[in-house]
C-alpha positions in Angstrom: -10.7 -11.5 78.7 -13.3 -14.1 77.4 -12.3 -17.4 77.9 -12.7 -20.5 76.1 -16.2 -21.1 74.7 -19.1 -19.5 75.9 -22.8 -20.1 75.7 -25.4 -17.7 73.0 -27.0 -16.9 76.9 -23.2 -16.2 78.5 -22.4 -13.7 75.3 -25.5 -12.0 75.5 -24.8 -11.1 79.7 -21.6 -10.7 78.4 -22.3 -8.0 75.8 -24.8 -6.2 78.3 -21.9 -5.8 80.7 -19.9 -4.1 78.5 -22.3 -2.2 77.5 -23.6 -1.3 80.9 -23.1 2.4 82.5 -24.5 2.3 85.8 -24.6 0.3 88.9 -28.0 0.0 88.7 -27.9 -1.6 85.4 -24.9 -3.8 86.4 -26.8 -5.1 89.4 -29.8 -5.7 87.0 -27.5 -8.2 85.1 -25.8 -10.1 88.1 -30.0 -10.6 89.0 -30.8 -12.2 85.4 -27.6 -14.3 85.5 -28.6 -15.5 89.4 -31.9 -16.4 88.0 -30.8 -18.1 84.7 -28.2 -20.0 87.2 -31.0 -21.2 89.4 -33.1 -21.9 86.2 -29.9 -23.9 84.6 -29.7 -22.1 81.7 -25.8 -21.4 82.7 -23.1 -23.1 83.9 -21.9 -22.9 87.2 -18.1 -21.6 85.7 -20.3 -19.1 83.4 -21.8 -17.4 86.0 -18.8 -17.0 88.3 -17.0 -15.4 85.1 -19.7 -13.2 84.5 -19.8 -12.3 88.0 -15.7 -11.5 87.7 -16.6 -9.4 84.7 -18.8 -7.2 86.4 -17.1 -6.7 89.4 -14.2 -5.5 87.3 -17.1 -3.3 84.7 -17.8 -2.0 88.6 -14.7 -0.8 89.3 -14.6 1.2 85.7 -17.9 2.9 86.2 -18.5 6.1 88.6 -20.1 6.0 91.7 -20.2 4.4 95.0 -22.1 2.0 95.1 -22.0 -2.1 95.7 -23.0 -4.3 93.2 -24.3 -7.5 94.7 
């Protein structure tokens, strides 16, 4: 599921998406990783995988709603 070799900052979003049970708490995360994007902090190909990861964690967890 993880490819190749991520950054400390990538595991850590990483971790909290597995961990995450709510929407709310999913669209929390895709917010910190579009603001350590615009900041730099993660690649370009991290963020897109994160952003793959919890689309599918989105899909697992109840509820309606749309993460953005």
């Amino acid at each position: 599921m993880v490819g190749g070799r991520m950054s400390r900052r990538a595991r850590r979003h990483f971790k909290k998406i597995q961990r995450a049970n709510t929407k709310y708490t999913l669209q929390e995360i895709a917010s910190s990783i579009q603001t350590d994007l615009d900041k730099r902090l993660l690649s370009y190909d991290e963020a897109l995988m994160l952003g793959n990861m919890i689309q599918n964690r989105a899909d697992q967890v109840p509820g309606d709603a749309i993460v953005y």
